[in-house]
BAGULO-837150 format. One record per residue (C-alpha): residue in one letter; x, y, z. Coordinates in steps of 0.1 Angstrom, whole numbers, plus 5000, padded with zeros to 4 digits. Layout:
% residues N
- r_c1_c2_c3
- A_X_Y_Z
...
END
This chain:
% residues 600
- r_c1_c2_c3
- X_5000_5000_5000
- X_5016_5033_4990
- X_5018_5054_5016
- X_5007_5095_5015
- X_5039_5115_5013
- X_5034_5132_5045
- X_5031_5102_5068
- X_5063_5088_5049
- X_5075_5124_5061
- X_5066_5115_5097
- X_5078_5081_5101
- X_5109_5096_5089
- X_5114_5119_5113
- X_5143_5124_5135
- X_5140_5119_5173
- X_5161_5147_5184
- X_5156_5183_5195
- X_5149_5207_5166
- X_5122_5231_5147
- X_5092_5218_5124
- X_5074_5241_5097
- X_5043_5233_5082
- X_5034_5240_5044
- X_5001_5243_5030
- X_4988_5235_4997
- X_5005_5271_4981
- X_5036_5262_4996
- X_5034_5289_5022
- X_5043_5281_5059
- X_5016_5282_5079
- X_5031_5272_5118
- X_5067_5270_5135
- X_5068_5247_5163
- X_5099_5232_5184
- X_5101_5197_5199
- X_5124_5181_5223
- X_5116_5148_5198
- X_5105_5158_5163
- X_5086_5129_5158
- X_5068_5124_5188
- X_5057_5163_5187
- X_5046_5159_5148
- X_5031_5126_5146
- X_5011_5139_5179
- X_4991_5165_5152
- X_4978_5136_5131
- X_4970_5107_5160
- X_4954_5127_5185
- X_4914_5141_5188
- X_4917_5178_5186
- X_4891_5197_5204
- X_4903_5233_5191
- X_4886_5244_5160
- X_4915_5261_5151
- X_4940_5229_5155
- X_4916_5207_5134
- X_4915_5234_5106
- X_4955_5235_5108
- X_4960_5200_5106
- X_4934_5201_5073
- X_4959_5221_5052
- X_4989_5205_5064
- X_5004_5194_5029
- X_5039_5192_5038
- X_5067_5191_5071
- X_5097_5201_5068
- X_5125_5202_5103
- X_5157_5213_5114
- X_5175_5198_5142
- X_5194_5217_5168
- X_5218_5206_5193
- X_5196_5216_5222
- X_5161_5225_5233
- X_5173_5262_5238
- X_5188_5265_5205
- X_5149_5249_5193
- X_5133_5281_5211
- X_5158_5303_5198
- X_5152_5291_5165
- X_5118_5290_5165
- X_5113_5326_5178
- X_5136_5338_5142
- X_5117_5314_5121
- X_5082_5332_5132
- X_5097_5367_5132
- X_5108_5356_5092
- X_5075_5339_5084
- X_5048_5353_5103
- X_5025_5320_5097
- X_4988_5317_5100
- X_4986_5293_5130
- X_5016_5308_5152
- X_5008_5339_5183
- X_5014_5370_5171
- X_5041_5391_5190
- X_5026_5422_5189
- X_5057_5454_5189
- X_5067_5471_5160
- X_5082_5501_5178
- X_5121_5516_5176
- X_5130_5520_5208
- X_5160_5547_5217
- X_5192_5540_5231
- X_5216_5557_5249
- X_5245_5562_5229
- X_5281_5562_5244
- X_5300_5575_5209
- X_5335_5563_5206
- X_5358_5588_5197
- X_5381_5611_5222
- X_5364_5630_5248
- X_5332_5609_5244
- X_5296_5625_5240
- X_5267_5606_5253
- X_5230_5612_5237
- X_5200_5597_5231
- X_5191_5579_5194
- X_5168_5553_5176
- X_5194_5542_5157
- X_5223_5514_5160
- X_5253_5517_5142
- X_5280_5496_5140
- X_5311_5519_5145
- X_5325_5506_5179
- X_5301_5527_5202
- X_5286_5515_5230
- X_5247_5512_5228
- X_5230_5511_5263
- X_5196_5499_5258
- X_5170_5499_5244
- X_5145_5517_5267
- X_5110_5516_5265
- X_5103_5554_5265
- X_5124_5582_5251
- X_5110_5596_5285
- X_5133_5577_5307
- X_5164_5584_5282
- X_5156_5617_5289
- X_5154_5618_5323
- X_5188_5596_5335
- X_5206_5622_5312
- X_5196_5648_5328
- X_5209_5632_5357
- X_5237_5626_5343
- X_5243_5656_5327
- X_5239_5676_5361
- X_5266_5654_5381
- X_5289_5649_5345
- X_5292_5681_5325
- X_5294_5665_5290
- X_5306_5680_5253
- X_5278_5683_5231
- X_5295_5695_5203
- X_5304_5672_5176
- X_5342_5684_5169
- X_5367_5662_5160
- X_5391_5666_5196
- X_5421_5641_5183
- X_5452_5656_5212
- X_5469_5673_5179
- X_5437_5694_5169
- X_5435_5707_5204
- X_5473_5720_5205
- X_5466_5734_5178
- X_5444_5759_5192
- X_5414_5753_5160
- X_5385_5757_5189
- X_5371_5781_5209
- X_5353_5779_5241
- X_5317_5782_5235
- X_5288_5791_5255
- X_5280_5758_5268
- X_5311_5764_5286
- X_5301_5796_5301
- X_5270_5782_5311
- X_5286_5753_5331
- X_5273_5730_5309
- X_5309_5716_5292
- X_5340_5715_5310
- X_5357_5728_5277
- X_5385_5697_5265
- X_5382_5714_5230
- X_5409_5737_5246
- X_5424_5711_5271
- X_5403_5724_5302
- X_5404_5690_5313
- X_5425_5656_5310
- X_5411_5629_5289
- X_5419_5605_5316
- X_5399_5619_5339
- X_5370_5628_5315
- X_5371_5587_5307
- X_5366_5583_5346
- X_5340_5605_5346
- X_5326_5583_5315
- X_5329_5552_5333
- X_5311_5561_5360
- X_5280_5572_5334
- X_5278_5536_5322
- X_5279_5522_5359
- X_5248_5546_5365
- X_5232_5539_5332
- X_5230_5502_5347
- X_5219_5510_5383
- X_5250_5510_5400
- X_5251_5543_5421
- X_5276_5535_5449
- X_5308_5544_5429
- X_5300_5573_5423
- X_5284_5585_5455
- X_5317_5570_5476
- X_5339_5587_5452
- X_5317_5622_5455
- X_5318_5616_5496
- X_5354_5616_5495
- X_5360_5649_5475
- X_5335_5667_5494
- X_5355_5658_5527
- X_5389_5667_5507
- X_5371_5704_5500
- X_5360_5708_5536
- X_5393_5701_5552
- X_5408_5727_5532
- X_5383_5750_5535
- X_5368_5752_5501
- X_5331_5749_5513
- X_5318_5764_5483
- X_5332_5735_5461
- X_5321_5711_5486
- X_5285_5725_5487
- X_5286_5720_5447
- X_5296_5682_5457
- X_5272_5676_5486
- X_5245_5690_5458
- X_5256_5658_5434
- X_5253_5636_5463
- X_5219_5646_5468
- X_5208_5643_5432
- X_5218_5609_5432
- X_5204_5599_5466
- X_5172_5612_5457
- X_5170_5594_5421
- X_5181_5560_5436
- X_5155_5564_5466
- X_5130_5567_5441
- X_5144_5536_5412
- X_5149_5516_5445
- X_5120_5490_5451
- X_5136_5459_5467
- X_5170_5446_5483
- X_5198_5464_5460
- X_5217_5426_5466
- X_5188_5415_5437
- X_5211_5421_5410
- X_5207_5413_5373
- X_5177_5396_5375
- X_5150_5392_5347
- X_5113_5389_5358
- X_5087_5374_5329
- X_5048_5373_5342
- X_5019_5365_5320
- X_4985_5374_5323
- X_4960_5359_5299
- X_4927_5356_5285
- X_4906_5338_5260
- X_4923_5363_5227
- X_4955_5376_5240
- X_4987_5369_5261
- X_5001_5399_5283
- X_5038_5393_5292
- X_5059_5415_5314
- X_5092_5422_5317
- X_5110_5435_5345
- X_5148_5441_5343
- X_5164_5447_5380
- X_5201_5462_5390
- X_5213_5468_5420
- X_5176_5464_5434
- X_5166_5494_5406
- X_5141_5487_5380
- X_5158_5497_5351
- X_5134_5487_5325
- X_5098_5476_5323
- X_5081_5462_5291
- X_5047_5446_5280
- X_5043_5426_5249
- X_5011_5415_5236
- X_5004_5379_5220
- X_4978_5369_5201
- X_4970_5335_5203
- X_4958_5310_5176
- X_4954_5278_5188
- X_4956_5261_5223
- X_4992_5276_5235
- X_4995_5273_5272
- X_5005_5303_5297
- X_5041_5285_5297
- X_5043_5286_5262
- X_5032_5319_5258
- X_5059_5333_5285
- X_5083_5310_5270
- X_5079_5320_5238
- X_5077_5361_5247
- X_5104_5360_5268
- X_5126_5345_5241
- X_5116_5375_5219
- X_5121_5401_5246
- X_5154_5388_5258
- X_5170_5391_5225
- X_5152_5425_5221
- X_5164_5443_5247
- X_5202_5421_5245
- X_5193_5409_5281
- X_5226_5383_5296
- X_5207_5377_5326
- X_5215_5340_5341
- X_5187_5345_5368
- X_5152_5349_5358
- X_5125_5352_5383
- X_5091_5340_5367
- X_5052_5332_5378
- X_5058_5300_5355
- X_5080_5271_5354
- X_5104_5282_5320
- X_5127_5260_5306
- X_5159_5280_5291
- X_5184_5252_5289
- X_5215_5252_5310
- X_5232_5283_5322
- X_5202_5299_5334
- X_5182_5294_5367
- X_5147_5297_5367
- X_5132_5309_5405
- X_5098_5311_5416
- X_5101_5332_5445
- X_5066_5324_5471
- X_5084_5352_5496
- X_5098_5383_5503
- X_5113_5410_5479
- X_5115_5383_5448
- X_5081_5377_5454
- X_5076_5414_5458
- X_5089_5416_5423
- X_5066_5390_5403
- X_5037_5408_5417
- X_5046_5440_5409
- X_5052_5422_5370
- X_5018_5405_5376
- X_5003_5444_5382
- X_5019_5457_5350
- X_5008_5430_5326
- X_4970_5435_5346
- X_4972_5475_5340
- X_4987_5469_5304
- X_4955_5452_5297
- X_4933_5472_5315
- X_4943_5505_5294
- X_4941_5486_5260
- X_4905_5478_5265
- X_4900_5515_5278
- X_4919_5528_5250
- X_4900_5509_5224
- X_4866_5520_5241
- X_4877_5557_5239
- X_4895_5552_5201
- X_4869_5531_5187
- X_4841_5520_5211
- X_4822_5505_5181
- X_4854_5482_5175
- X_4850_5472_5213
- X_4817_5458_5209
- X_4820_5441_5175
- X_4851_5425_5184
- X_4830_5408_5216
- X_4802_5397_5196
- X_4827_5383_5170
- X_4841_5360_5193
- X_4806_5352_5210
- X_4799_5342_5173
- X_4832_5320_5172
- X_4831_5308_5205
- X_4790_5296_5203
- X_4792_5284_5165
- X_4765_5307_5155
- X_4754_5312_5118
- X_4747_5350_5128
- X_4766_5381_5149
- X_4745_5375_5181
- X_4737_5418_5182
- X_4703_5412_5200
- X_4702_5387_5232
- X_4673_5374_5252
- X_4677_5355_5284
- X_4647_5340_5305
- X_4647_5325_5339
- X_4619_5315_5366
- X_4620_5323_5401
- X_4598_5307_5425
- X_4603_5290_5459
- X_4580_5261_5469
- X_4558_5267_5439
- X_4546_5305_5456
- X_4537_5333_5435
- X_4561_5323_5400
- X_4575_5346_5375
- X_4592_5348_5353
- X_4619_5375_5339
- X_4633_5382_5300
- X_4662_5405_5302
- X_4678_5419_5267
- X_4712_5423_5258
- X_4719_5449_5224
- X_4756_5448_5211
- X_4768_5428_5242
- X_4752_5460_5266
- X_4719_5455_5286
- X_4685_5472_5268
- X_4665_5480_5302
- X_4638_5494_5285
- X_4634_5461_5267
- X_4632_5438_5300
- X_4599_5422_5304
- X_4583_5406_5334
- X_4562_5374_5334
- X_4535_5362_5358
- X_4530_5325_5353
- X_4495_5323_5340
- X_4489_5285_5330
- X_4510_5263_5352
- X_4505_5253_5388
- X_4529_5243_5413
- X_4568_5246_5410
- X_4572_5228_5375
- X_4604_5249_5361
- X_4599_5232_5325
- X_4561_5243_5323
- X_4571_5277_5333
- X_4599_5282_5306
- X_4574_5266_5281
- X_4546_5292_5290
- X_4571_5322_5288
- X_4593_5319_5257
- X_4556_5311_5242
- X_4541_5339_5249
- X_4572_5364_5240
- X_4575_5353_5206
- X_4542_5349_5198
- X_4540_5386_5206
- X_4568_5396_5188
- X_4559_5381_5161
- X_4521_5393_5160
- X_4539_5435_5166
- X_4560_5422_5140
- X_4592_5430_5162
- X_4629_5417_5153
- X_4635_5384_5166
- X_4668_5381_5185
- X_4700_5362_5172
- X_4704_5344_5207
- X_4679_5332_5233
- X_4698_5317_5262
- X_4678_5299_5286
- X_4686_5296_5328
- X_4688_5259_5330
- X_4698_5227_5312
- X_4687_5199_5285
- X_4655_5199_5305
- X_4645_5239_5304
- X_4662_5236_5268
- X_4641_5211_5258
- X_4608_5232_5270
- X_4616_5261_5251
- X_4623_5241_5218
- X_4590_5232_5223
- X_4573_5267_5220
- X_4599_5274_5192
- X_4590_5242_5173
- X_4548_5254_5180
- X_4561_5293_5162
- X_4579_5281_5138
- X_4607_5298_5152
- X_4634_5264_5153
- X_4664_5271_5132
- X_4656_5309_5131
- X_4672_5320_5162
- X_4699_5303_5177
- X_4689_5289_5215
- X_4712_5276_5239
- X_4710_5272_5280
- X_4734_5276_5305
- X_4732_5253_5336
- X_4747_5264_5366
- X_4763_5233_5384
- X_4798_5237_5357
- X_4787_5264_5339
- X_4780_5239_5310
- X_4763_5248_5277
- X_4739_5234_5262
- X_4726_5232_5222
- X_4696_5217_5208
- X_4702_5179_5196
- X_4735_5179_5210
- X_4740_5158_5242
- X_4781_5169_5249
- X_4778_5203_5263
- X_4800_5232_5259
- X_4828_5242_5281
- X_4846_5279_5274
- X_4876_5289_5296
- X_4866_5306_5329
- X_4885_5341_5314
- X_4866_5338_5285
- X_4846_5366_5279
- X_4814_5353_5260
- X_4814_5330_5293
- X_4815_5360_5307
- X_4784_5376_5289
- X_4763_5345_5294
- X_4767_5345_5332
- X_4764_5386_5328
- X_4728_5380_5310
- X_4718_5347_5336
- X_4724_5370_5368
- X_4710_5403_5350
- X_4675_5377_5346
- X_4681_5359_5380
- X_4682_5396_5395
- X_4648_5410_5376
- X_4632_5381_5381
- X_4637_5380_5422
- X_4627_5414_5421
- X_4592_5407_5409
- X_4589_5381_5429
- X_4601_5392_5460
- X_4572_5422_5456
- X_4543_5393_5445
- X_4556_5372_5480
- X_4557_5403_5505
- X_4521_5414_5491
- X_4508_5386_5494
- X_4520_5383_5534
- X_4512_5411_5535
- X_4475_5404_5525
- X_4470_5371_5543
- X_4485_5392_5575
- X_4463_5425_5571
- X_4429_5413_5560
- X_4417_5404_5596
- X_4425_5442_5609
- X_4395_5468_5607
- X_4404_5498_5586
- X_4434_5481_5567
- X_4420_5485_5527
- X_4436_5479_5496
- X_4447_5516_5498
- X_4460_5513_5531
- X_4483_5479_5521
- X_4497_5496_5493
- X_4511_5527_5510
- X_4525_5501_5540
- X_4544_5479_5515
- X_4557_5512_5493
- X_4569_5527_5528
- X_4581_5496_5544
- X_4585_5464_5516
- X_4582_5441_5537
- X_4558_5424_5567
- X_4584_5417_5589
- X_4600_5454_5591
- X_4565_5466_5596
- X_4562_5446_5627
- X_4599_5459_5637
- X_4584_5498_5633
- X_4572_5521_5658
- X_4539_5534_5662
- X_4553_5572_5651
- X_4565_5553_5618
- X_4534_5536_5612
- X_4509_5572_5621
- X_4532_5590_5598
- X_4522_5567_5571
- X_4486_5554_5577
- X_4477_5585_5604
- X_4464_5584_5640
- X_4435_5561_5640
- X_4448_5535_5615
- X_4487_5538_5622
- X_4474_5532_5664
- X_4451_5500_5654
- X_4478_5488_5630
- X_4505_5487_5657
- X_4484_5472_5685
- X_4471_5446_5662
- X_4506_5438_5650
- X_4522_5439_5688
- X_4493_5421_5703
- X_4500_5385_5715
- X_4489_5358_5702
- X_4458_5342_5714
- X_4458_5311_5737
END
């Protein structure tokens, strides 16, 4: 029997460490995955039962595998992360970041200028970097610049041009700004220690400098010069004050990484924290949209691949919410206490606020893009034929069988329609029978949509499982309305859902957010519902309680149950609470009657 060419491909696979890529029909790659055994991860595709849409599909259009082995399982993630960066493929998470992010520029040449720029340039410079925010450049230079006077201009200062006498002091000079090596104001060996102590500052490290500025200030006040000591003890300040406010934890937690991921049904939120000398020098969020079924670890894995190389990060410790695998040479910690712990929370915050002011910024940018992006996926996640833009929910409320109702609530482009929320007293059915109740009520609101000749929903989801499903096919099936709307119901034991004719129900992640709108709509119903009833149950105690009392009318038992809403809170009331409502004579007979006690 000749075998298809792809499981020849398969069987043929190495079992080693190394990258797959999968072709479709045009040739095009379409995913990038790495394996610690090729041919256990690939053959996994094609023998096991997907439950992903999204996996079935890309297994479909598989037409071709190709692989590449690597030496180790870090080397796989390393090439994988370059392979999706090149490719970009269909079925792979999207890192999300096409920004150019500035550096901080150390220039190589004499008398060394330091600035901020965008761009890298091979030419022997030293690049520190990248930030995420030209606002941060901005402010360690100034810091910098205020302990440091720096050259801004761009002069060519080789030892012969300066003998020469070809420059001029300028006003940066004058201004204090420059301490003037165009005309050999200053030694270049010293201006190099001053530069050396820039980089240790640009990564965290303040204690050089502030020993070495402690010591000249005491030099200056021995002899005397209190003025030039002043100008030192002013340095010593700046710096004190800038690392009191970059220091968060121990300053022993030194060169540390910190990945966190925060995650829902769409998107993947990783966070980067990168710590010196207990200083947060740098703090990132990437954004990952997800394809298939990738895993938190994965995710994280994945991202912090990406933003390691990004940001040229050598850290050998990495402190993470998730158990990361990097390969040798580089400890993974999850910290449960103290300042490391401290740490992956404060991550945990970022990648929480991160998402937070995406959703706010789309409301405010495009609050139309907001809406049809959750009714999208509601369509995805619940198979629907339709965009689910209109919503009804119905639930009963009833306890022993007493005064049952029923509630519709409406949701309009995933928002609730108040004005459209109806309230249903059960008419036909007696006693608590939860299936003859839903029957009665999804009856009787589509029958009378359909006689005003109102819009049908795209959704009706229904408080209950196969059994209160079942009942409202029924009055569906007596419409005409099966296969017009969609229908589902929720039960509330898993949080299952459940379709007509289909005995396997539903289960959507917890963070999803159509689960989310479902249990939104159920509670919304649940809530409306209770209300009416609650009102029905107290007037009716009320009734049964009042009737026996001369002078207490109809009249008289509404204005009691407006003012007081219940029976029992009318019994705990004085008699001034009860005249104030009902007057002397009735509000008197009222309290006796109610405070009387009972007959022997």
């Amino acid at each position: 029997m000749n075998l298809p060419a792809i499981d020849i491909q398969i069987k043929t696979l190495p079992e080693s460490p190394g990258v797959y890529q999968y072709f479709d029909a045009k040739d095009t790659v379409i995913y990038v995955g790495k394996a610690k055994n090729l041919k256990k991860r690939v053959n996994s595709y094609f023998t096991k039962h997907h439950l992903n849409n999204r996996t079935r599909m890309l297994v479909k259009n598989i037409l071709k595998v190709e692989h590449i082995v690597v030496a180790t399982e870090m080397d796989a993630l390393l090439l994988e992360n370059n392979l999706i960066k090149k490719y970009q493929p269909k079925y792979n998470v999207m890192l999300k970041d096409d920004k150019s992010y500035p550096w901080i520029c150390v220039k190589k040449e004499p008398f060394p200028r330091v600035f901020p720029t965008r761009k890298v340039i091979k030419d022997g410079s030293e690049y520190f970097g990248p930030y995420t925010s030209m606002k941060t450049v901005r402010t360690l230079l100034d810091l910098i610049k205020g302990i440091y006077p720096l050259r801004t201009c761009n002069y060519d200062l080789h030892p012969d041009k300066i003998a020469s006498g070809k420059y001029k002091l300028c006003l940066e000079y004058h201004l204090g700004n420059c301490l003037g090596p165009c005309v050999g104001n200053i030694a270049l060996s010293v201006y190099e220690e001053n530069i050396q102590a820039i980089r240790s500052i640009i990564k965290g490290n303040f204690k050089e400098s502030l020993q070495q500025f402690k010591v000249q200030m005491e030099v200056h006040a021995q002899d005397l010069e209190f003025e030039e000591a002043q100008k030192i003890k002013d340095k010593i300040d700046v710096l004190e004050n800038y690392q009191a406010k970059s220091t968060i934890v121990n300053p022993k937690i030194s060169d540390v990484d910190v990945f966190t991921i925060l995650s829902d049904e769409s998107y993947g939120y990783v966070n980067f924290l990168q710590i010196f000398y207990g200083s947060i020098i740098r703090s990132h969020t990437l954004e990952i949209k997800k394809r298939m079924e990738e895993t938190d670890t994965e995710l994280l894995r994945l991202a912090a691949i990406e933003i390691r190389q990004r940001f040229h990060s050598q850290s050998k410790i990495i402190y993470s919410s998730h158990k990361l695998d990097f390969g040798e040479g580089i400890q993974i910690v999850l910290p449960k206490i103290g300042d490391k712990r401290k740490l992956v929370e404060l991550s945990l915050r970022n990648a929480k606020y991160f998402r937070m002011e995406r959703f706010k910024q789309m409301k405010i940018v495009d609050p139309d893009r907001h809406e049809k992006r959750l009714i999208g996926q509601m369509k995805t996640d619940l198979r629907l034929s339709a965009e689910p833009i209109h919503i009804e929910c119905f639930d009963n409320s009833n306890i022993q069988g007493s005064n049952p109702v029923a509630a519709c609530v409406v949701f309009k482009n995933g928002k609730p329609s108040k004005k459209d929320y109806r309230h249903f007293k059960i008419k036909t059915v007696e006693g608590p029978d939860d299936f003859a109740s839903m029957e009665e009520v999804v009856f009787r609101r589509y029958r009378r949509l359909l006689e005003e000749d109102e819009p049908l929903p795209q959704l009706i989801v229904i408080d209950g499982g196969k059994g209160q499903l079942s009942s409202a096919l029924k009055s569906l099936d007596i419409l005409g309305l099966r296969g017009k709307t969609a229908i589902i119901g929720i039960a509330k034991r898993l949080e299952e859902l459940y379709f007509p004719e289909d005995p396997i129900p539903l289960y959507l992640d917890k963070k999803s957010e159509t689960l989310k709108i479902i249990q939104q709509l159920r509670n919304e119903a649940h809530r409306f519902g209770i209300t009416l009833h609650r009102n029905r149950r107290s007037k009716g105690a009320l009734d049964s309680e009042l009737d026996h009392i001369p002078g207490i009318g109809p009249k008289a038992k509404e204005l009691l149950l407006k003012k007081f809403k219940s029976l029992k809170r009318m019994k705990t009331a004085s008699k001034e609470d009860l005249i104030e409502v009902l007057g002397a004579r009735k509000g008197t007979v009222l309290f006796d009657n109610l405070n009387s006690p009972p007959a022997s």
